[in-house]
Backbone as CSV, one residue per row, in Angstrom:
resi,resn,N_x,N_y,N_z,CA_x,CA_y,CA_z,C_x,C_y,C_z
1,UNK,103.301,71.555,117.972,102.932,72.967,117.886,104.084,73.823,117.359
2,UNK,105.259,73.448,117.873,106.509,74.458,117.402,106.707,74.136,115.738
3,UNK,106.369,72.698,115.770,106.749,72.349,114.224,105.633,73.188,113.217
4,UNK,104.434,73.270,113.213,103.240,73.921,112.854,103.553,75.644,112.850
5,UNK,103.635,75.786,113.884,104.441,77.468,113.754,105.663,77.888,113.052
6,UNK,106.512,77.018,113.016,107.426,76.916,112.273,107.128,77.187,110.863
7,UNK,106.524,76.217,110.393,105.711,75.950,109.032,105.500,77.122,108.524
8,UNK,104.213,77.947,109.491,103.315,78.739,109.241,104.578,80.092,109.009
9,UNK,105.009,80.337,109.802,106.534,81.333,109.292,107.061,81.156,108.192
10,UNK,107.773,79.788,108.038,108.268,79.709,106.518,107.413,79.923,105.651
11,UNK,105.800,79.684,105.730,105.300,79.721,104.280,105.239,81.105,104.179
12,UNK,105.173,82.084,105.510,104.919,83.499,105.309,106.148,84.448,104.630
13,UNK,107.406,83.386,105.077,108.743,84.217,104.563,108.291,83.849,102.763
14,UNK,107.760,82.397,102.483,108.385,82.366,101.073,106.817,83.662,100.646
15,UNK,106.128,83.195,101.030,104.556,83.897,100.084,105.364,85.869,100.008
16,UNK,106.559,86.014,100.986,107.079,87.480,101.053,108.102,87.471,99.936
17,UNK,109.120,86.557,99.981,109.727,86.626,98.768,108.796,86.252,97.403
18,UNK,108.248,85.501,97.545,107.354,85.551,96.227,106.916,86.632,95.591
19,UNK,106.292,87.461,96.877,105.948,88.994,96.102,106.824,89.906,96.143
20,UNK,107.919,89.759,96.576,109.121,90.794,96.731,109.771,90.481,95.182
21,UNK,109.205,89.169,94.739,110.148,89.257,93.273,108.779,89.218,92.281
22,UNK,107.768,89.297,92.498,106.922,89.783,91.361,107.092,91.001,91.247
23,UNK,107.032,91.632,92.520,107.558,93.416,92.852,108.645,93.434,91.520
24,UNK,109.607,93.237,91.664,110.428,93.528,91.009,110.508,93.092,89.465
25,UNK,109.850,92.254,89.508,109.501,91.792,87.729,108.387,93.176,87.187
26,UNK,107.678,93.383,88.156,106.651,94.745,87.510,107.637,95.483,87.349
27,UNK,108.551,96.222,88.602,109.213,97.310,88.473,110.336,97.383,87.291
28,UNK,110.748,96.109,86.671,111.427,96.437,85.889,111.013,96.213,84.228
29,UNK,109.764,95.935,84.219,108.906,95.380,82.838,108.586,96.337,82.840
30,UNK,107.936,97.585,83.711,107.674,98.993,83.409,108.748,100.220,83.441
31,UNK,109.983,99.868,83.870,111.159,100.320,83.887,111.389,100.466,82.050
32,UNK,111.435,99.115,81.556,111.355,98.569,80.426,110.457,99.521,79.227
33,UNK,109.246,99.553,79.658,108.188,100.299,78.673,108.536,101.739,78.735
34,UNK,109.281,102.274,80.163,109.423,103.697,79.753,110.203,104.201,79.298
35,UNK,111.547,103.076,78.910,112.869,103.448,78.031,112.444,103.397,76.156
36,UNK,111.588,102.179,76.148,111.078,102.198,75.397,109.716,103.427,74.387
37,UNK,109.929,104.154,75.229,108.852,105.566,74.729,109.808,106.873,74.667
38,UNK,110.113,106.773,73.302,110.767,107.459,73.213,111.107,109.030,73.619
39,UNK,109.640,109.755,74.210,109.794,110.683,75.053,110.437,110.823,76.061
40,UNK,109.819,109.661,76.784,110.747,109.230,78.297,111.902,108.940,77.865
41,UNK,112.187,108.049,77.006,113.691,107.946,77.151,114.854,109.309,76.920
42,UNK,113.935,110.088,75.899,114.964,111.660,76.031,114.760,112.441,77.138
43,UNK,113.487,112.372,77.332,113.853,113.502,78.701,114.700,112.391,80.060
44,UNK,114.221,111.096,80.208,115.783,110.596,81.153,117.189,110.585,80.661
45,UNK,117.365,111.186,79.354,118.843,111.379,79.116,119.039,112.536,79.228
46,UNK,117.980,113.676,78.956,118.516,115.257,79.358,118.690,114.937,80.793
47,UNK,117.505,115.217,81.861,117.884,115.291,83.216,119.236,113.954,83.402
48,UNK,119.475,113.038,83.312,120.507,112.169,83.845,121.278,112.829,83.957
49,UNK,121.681,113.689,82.211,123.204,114.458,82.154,123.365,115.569,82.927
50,UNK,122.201,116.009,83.095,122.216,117.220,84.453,122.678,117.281,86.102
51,UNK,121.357,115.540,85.866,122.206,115.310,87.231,123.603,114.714,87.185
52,UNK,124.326,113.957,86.215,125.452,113.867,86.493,126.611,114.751,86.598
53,UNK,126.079,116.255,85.511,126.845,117.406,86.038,126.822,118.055,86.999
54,UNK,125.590,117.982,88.073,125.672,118.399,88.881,126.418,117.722,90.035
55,UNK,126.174,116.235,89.688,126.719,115.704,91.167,128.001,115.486,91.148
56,UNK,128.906,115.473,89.825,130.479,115.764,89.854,130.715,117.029,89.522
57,UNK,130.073,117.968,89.969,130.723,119.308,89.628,131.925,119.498,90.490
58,UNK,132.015,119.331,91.693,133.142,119.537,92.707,134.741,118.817,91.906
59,UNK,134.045,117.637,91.214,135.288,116.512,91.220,136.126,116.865,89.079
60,UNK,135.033,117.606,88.620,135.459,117.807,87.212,135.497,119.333,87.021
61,UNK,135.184,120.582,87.962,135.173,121.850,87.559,136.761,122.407,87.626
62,UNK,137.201,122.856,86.462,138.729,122.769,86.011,139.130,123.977,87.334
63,UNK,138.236,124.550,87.694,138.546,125.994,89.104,137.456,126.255,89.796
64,UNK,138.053,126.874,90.676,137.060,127.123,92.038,135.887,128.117,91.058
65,UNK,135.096,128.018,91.637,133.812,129.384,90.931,133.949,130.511,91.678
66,UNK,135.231,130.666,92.824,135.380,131.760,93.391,136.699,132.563,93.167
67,UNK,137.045,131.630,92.112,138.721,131.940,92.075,138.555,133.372,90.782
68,UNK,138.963,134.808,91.577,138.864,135.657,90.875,140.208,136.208,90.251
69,UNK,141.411,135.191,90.116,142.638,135.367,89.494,142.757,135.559,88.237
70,UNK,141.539,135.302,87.501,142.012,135.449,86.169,141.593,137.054,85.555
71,UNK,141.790,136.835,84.268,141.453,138.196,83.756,139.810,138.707,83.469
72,UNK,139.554,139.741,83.251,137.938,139.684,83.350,137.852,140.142,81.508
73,UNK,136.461,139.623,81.349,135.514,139.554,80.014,136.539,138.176,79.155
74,UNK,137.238,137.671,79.514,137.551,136.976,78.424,136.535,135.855,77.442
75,UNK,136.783,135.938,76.124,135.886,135.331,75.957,136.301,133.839,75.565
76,UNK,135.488,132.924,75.396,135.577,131.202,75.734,136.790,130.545,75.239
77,UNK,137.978,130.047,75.840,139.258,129.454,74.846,139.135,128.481,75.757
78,UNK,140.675,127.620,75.227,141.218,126.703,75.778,141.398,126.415,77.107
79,UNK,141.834,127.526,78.163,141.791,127.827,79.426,140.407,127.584,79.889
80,UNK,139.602,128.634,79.035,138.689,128.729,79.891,137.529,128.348,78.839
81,UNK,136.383,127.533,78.760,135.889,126.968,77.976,134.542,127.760,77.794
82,UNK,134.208,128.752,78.804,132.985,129.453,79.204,133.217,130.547,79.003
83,UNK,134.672,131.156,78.937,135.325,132.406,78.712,134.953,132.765,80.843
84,UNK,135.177,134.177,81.045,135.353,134.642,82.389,134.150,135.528,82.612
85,UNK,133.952,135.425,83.703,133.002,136.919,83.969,133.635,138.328,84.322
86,UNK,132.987,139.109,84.978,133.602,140.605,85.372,134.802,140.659,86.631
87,UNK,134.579,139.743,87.281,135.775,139.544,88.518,136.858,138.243,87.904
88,UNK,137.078,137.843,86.724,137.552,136.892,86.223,137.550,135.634,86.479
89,UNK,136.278,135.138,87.165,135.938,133.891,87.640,135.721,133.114,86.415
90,UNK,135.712,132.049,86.329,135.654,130.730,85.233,134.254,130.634,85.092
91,UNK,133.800,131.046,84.331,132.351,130.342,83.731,131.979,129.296,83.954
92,UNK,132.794,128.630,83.109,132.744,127.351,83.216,132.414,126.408,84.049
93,UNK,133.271,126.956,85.543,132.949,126.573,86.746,131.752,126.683,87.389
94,UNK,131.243,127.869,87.265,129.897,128.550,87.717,128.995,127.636,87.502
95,UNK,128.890,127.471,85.548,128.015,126.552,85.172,127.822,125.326,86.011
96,UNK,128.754,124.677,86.012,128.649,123.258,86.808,128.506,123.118,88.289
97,UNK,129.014,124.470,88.604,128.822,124.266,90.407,127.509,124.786,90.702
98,UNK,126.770,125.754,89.636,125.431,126.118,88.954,124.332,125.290,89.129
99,UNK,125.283,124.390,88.311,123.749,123.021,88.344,123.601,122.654,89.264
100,UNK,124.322,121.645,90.446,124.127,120.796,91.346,123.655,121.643,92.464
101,UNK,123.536,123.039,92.325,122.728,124.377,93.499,121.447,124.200,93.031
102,UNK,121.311,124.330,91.800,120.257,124.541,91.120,118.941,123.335,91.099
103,UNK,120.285,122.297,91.292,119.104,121.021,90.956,118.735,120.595,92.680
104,UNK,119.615,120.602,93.664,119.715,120.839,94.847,118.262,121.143,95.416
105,UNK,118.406,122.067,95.038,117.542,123.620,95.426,115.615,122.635,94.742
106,UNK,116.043,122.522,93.312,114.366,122.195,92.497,113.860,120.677,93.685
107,UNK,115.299,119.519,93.727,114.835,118.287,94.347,113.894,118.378,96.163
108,UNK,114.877,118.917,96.291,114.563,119.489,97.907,112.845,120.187,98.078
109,UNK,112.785,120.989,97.100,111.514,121.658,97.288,110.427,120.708,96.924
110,UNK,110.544,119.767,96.052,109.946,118.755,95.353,109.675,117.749,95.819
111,UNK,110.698,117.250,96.976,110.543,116.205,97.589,109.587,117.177,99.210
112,UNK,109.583,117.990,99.675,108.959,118.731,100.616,107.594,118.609,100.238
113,UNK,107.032,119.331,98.848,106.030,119.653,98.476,105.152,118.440,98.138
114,UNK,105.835,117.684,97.485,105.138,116.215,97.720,104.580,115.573,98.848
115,UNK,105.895,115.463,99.900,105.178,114.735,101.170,104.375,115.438,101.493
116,UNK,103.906,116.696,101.469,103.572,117.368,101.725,101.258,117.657,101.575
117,UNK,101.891,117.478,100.155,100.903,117.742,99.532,99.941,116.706,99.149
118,UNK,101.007,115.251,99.006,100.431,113.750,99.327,99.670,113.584,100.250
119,UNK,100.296,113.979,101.324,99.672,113.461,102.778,98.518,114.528,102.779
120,UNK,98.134,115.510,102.664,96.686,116.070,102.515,96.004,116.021,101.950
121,UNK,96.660,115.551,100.635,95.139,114.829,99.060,94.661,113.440,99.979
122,UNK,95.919,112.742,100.370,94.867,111.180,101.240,94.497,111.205,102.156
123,UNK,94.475,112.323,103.369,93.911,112.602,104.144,92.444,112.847,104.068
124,UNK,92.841,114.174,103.137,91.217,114.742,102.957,90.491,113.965,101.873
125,UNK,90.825,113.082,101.028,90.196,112.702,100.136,89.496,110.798,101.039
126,UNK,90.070,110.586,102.008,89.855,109.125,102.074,89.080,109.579,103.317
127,UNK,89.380,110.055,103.935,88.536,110.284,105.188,87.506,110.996,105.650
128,UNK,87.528,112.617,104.348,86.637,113.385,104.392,86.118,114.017,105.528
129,UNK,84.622,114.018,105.425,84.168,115.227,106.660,85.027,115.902,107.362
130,UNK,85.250,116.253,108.635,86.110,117.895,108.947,87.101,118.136,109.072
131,UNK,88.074,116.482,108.385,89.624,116.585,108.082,89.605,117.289,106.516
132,UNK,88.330,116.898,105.764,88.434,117.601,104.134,88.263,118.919,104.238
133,UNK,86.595,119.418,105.064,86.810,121.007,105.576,87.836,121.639,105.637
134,UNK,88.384,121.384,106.612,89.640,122.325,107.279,90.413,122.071,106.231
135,UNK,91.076,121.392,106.143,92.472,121.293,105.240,92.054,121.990,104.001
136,UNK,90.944,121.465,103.522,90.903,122.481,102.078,90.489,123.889,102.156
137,UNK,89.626,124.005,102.959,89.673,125.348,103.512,90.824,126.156,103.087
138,UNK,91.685,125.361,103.901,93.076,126.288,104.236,93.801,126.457,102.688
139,UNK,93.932,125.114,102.130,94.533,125.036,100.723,93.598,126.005,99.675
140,UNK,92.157,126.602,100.192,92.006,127.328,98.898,91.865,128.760,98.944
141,UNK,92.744,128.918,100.520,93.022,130.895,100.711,94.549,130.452,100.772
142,UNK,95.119,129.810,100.292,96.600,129.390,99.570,96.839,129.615,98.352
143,UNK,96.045,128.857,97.846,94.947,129.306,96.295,94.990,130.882,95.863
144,UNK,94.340,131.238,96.594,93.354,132.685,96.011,94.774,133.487,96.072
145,UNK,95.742,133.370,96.737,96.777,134.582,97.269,97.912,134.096,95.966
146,UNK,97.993,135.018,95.021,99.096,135.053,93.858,100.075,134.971,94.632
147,UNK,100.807,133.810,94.164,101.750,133.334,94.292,103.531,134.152,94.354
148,UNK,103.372,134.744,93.062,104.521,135.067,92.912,105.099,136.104,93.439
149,UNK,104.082,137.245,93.829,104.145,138.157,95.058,104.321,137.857,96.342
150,UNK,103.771,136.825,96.603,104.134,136.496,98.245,105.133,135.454,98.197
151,UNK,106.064,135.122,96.896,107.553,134.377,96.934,107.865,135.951,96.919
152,UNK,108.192,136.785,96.741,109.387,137.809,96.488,109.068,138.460,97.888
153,UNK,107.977,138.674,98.468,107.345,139.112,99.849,108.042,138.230,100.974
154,UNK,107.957,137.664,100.929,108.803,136.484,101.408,109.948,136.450,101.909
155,UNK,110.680,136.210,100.280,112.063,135.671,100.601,112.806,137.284,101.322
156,UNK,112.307,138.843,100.553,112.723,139.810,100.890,112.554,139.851,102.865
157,UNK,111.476,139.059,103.425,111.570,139.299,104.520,112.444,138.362,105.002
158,UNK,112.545,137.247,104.928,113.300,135.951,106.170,115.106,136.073,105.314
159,UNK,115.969,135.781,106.040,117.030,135.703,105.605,117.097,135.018,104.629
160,UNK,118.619,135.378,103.663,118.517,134.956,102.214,119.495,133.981,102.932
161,UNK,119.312,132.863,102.383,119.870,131.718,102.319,118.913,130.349,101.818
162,UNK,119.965,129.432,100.964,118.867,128.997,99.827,117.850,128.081,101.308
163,UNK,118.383,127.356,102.151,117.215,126.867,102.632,116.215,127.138,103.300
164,UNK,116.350,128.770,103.094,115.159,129.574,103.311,114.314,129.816,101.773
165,UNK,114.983,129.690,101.075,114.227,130.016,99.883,113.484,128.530,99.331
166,UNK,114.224,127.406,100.087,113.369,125.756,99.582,111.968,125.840,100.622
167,UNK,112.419,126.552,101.911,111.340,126.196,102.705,109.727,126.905,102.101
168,UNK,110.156,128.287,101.573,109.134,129.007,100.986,108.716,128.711,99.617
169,UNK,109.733,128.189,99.153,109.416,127.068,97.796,108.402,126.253,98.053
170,UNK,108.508,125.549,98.826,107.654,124.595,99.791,106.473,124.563,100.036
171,UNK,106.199,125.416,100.982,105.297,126.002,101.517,103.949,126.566,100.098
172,UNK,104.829,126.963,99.282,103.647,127.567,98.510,103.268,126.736,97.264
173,UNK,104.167,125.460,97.180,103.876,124.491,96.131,102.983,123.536,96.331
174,UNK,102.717,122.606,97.578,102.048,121.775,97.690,100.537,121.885,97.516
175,UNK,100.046,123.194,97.631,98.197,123.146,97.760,98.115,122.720,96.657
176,UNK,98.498,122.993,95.204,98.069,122.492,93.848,98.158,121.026,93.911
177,UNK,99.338,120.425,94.493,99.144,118.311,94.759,98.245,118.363,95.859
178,UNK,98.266,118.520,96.671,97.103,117.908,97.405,95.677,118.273,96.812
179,UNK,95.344,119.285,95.948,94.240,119.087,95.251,94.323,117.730,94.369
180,UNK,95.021,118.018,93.711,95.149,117.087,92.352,95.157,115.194,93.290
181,UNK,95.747,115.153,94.337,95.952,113.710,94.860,94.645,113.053,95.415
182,UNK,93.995,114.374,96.561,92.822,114.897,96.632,91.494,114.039,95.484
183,UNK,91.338,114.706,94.727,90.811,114.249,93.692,91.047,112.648,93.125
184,UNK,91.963,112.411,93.344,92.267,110.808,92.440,92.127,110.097,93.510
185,UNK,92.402,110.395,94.764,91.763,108.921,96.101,90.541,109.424,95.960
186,UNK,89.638,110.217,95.905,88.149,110.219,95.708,87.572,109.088,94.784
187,UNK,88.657,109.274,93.503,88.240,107.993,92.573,88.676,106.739,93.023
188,UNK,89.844,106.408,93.378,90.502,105.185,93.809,89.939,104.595,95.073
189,UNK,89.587,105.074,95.780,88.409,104.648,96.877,87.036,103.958,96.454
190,UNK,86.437,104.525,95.586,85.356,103.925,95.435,85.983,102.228,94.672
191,UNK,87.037,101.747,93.767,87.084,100.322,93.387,86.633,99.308,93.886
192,UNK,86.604,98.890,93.315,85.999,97.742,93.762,87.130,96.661,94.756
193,UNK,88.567,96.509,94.734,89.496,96.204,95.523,89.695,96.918,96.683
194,UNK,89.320,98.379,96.780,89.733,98.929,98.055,88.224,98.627,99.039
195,UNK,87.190,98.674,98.413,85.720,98.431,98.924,86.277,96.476,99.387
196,UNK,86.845,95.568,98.692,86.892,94.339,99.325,87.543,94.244,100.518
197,UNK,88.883,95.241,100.363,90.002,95.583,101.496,88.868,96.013,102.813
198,UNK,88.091,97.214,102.689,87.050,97.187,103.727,86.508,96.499,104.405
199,UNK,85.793,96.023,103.440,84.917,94.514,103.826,85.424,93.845,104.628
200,UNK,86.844,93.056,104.198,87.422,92.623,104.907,88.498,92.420,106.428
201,UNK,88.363,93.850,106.950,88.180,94.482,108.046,89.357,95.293,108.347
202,UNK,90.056,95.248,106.881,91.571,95.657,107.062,91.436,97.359,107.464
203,UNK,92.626,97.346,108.097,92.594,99.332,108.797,92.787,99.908,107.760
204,UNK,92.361,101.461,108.516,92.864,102.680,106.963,94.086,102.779,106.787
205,UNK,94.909,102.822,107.229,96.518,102.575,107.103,96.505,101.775,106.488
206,UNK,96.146,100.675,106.417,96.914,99.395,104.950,96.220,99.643,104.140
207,UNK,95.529,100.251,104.069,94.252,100.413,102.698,94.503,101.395,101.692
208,UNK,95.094,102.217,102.814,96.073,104.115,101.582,97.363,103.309,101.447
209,UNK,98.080,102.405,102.543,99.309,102.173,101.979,99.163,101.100,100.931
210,UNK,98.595,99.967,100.944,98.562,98.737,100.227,97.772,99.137,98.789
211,UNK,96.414,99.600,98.674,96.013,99.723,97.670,95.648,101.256,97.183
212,UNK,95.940,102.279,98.137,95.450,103.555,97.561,96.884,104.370,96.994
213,UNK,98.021,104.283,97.739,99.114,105.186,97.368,99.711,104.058,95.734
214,UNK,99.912,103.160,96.048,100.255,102.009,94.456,99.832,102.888,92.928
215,UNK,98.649,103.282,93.415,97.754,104.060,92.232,98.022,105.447,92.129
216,UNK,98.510,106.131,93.141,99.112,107.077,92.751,100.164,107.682,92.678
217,UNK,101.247,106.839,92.904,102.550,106.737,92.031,103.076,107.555,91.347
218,UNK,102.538,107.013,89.776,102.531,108.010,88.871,102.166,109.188,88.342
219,UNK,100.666,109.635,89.148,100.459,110.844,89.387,101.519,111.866,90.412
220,UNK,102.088,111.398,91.311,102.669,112.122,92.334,104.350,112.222,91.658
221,UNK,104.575,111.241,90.954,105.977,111.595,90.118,105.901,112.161,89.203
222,UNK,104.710,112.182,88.646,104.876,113.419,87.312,104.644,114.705,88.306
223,UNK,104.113,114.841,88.648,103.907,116.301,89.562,105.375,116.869,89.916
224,UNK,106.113,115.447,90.716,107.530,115.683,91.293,107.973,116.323,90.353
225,UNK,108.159,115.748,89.062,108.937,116.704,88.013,108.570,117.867,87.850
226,UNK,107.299,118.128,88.189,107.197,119.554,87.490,107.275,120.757,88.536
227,UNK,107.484,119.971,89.861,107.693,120.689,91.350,109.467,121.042,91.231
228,UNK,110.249,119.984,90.491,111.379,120.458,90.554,111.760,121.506,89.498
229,UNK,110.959,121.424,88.213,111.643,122.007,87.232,110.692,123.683,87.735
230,UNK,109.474,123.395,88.326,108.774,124.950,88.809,110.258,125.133,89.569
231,UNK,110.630,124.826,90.730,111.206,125.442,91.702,112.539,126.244,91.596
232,UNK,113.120,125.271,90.228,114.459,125.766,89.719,114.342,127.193,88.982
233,UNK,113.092,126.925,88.224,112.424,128.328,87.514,112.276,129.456,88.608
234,UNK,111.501,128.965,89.720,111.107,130.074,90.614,112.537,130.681,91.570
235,UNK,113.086,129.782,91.835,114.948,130.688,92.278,115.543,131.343,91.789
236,UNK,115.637,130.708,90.495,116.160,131.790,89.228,115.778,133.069,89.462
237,UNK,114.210,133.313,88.972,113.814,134.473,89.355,113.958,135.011,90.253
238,UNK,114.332,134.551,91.069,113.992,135.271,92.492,115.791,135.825,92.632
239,UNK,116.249,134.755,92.435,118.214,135.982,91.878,118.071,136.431,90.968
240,UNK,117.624,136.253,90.233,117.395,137.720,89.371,117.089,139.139,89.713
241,UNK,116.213,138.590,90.400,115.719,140.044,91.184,116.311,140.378,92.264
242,UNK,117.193,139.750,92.798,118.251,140.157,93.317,118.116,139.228,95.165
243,UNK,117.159,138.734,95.711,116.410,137.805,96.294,117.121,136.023,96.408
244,UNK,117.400,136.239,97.803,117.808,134.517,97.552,119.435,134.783,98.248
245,UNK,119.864,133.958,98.403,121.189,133.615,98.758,122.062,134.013,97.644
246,UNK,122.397,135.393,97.089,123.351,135.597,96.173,124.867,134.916,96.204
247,UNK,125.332,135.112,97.208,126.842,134.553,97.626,127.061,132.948,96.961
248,UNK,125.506,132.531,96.667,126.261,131.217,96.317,126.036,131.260,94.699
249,UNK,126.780,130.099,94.105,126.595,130.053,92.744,125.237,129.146,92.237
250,UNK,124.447,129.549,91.590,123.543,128.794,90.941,122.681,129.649,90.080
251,UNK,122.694,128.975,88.788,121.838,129.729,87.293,121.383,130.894,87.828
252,UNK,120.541,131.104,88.660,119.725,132.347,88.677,120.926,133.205,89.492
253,UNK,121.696,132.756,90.306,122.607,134.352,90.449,123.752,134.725,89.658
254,UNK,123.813,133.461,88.308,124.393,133.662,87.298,124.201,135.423,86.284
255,UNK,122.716,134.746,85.965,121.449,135.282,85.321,122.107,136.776,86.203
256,UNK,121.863,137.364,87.169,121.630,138.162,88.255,123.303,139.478,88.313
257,UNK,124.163,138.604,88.246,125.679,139.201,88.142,125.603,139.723,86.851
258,UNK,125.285,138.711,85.455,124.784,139.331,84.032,124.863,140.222,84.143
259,UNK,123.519,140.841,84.571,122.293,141.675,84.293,123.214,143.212,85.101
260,UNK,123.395,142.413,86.828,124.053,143.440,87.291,125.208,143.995,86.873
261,UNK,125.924,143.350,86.433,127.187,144.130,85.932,127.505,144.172,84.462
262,UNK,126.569,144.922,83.760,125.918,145.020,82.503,127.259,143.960,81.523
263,UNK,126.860,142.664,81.676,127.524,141.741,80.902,126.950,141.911,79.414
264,UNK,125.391,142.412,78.825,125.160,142.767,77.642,126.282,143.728,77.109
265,UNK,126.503,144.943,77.459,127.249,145.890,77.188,128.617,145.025,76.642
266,UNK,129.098,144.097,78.018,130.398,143.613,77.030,130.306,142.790,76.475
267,UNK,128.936,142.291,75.806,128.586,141.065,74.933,129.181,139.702,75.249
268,UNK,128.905,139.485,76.794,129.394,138.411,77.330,128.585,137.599,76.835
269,UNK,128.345,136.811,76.087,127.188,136.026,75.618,127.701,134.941,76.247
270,UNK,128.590,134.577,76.463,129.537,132.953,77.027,128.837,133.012,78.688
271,UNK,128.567,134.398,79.353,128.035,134.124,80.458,126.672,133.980,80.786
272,UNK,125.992,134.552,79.557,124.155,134.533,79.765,123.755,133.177,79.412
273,UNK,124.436,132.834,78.131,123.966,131.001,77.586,123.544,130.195,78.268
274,UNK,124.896,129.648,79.156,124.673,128.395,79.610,123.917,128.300,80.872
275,UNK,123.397,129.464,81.479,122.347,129.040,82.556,121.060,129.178,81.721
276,UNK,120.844,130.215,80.915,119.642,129.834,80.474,119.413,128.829,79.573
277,UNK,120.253,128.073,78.737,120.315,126.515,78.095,119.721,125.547,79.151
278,UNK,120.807,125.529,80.682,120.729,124.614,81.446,118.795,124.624,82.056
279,UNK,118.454,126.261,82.228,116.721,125.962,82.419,115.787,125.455,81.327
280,UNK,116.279,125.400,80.363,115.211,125.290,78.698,115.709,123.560,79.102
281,UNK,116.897,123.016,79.061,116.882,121.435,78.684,115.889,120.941,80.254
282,UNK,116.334,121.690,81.318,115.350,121.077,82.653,114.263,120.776,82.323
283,UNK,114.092,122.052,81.666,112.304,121.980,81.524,111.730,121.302,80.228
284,UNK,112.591,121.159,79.151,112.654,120.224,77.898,112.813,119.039,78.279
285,UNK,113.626,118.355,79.534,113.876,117.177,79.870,112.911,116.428,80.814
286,UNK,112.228,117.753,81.713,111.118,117.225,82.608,109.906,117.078,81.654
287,UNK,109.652,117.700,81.099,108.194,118.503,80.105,108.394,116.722,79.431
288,UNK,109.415,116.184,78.588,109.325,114.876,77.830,109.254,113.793,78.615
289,UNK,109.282,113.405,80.262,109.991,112.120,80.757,108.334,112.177,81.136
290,UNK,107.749,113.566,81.844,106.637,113.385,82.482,105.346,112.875,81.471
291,UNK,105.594,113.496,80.143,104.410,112.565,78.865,104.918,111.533,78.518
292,UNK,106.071,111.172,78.652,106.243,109.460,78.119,105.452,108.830,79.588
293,UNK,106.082,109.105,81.020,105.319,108.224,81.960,103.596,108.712,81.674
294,UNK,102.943,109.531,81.446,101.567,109.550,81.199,101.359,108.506,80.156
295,UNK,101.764,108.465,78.828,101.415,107.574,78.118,101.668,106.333,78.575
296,UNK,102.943,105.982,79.093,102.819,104.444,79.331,101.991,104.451,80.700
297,UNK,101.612,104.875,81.622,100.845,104.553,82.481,99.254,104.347,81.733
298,UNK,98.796,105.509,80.905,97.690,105.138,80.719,97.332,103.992,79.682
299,UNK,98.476,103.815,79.276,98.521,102.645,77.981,98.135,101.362,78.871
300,UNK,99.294,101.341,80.156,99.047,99.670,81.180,97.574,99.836,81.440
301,UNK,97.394,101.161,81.672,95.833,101.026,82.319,94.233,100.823,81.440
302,UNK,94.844,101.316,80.433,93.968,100.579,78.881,94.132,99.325,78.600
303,UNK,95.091,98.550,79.432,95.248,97.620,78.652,94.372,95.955,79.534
């Protein structure tokens, strides 16, 4: 009997590595097809370089972004590569300590709004009756209430600090994925593999994890992108308008100091550029990675 149990373990460890390395032969044969599309492959070289400026900004920014020793309006030299702003802080610095706030700020809300918004598209979509009621209910007087008024309504009421501004990021991003996820387990339920999974007496838990979430993957990562590159957009604005955790550095309270301390007038152009460059490539870099993964997903799935 011990020898037989024995057995029955080992064959279960190898039949686990077996699929732990087909796992990984998919993951990297489709790794493969999306370098290969040339959309995806530019928009993963814009965002990469973003995120790599952001995540060594501390270790490569030539000065503090608070260091107000230098002279003010200078414009871009050797010293200073960004030229200075109005308190003689380094541009330069801003920019880069800019990004990794900025991208900070888009990931955080993105990764919230997802779990978020995941877990109520497969809720209400796999289980239906008065878990679909309610929840959508709720998601479509989420819906009806313009958005961008009740972010500035908002952030003006709860303290400014950015992880007050991710939480309300948050909060008002997910109803659009859980529709959209919503919708695609409606379809992915009916297959003919998740109907055998039934049959076969397996629970709802292995059935959303094993064969319903697999399929939506790629729907929920293209979304991710566009939850981060919305969110980075929507902070911006919101320092602009003066809203948000000013004290810290990132694009939009870049944008915001500009404006406030009429940097047009001294034709600081070295200080308006590079945050609004850094939102056009986000959104140039998300906008290309998210249609290369559409095409190669729907290409495997044509095929």
């Amino acid at each position: 009997m011990n020898y037989a149990g024995e057995h029955i373990r080992g064959g279960k460890k190898s039949l686990s590595r077996r699929q732990a390395e087909i796992a990984r032969q998919r993951a990297f044969q489709f790794a493969l097809r999306l370098w290969k599309n040339w959309k995806s492959r530019v928009g993963m070289i814009i965002l990469g370089a973003l995120v790599i400026m952001g995540v060594t900004a501390p270790l490569v920014a030539p000065y503090s972004p608070y260091n107000i020793s230098f002279n003010a309006w200078q414009a871009p030299s050797s010293a200073h590569l960004l030229g200075t702003d109005y308190e003689g802080a380094d541009v330069f610095s801003q920019f880069l300590i800019g990004t990794g706030t900025s991208l900070y700020v888009g990931v955080a809300v993105a990764i919230f709004a997802a779990a978020i918004g995941t877990l109520v598209g497969v809720i209400t979509g796999y289980f239906g009756r008065i878990a679909d009621e309610v929840l959508m209910r709720f998601v479509d007087i989420l819906l009806v209430i313009p958005g961008f008024p009740l972010l500035v309504l908002l952030s003006a009421y709860f303290p400014p600090t950015l992880n007050t501004t991710i939480i309300i990021l948050a909060i008002l991003s997910w109803p659009v994925l859980s529709r959209i996820i919503r919708a695609q387990v409606l379809t992915v339920k009916q297959r003919p593999y998740v109907l055998a999974s039934k049959l076969s007496g397996y629970g709802s838990f292995r059935i959303i994890y094993r064969d319903i979430l697999p399929n939506l993957m790629p729907l929920i990562f293209i979304n991710i992108i566009f939850l981060v590159v919305g969110a980075v957009v929507a902070q911006a604005g919101l320092a602009f308008f003066g809203l948000g955790d000013l004290r810290s550095v990132n694009w939009g309270t870049m944008l915001y100091w500009f404006d406030a301390e009429d940097g047009i007038v001294f034709r600081a152009w070295w200080w308006l550029l590079p945050p609004g460059i850094g939102i056009v490539l986000l959104g140039l870099g998300g906008n290309l990675l998210s249609n290369g993964l559409h095409e190669v997903t729907q290409r495997r799935g044509g095929s």
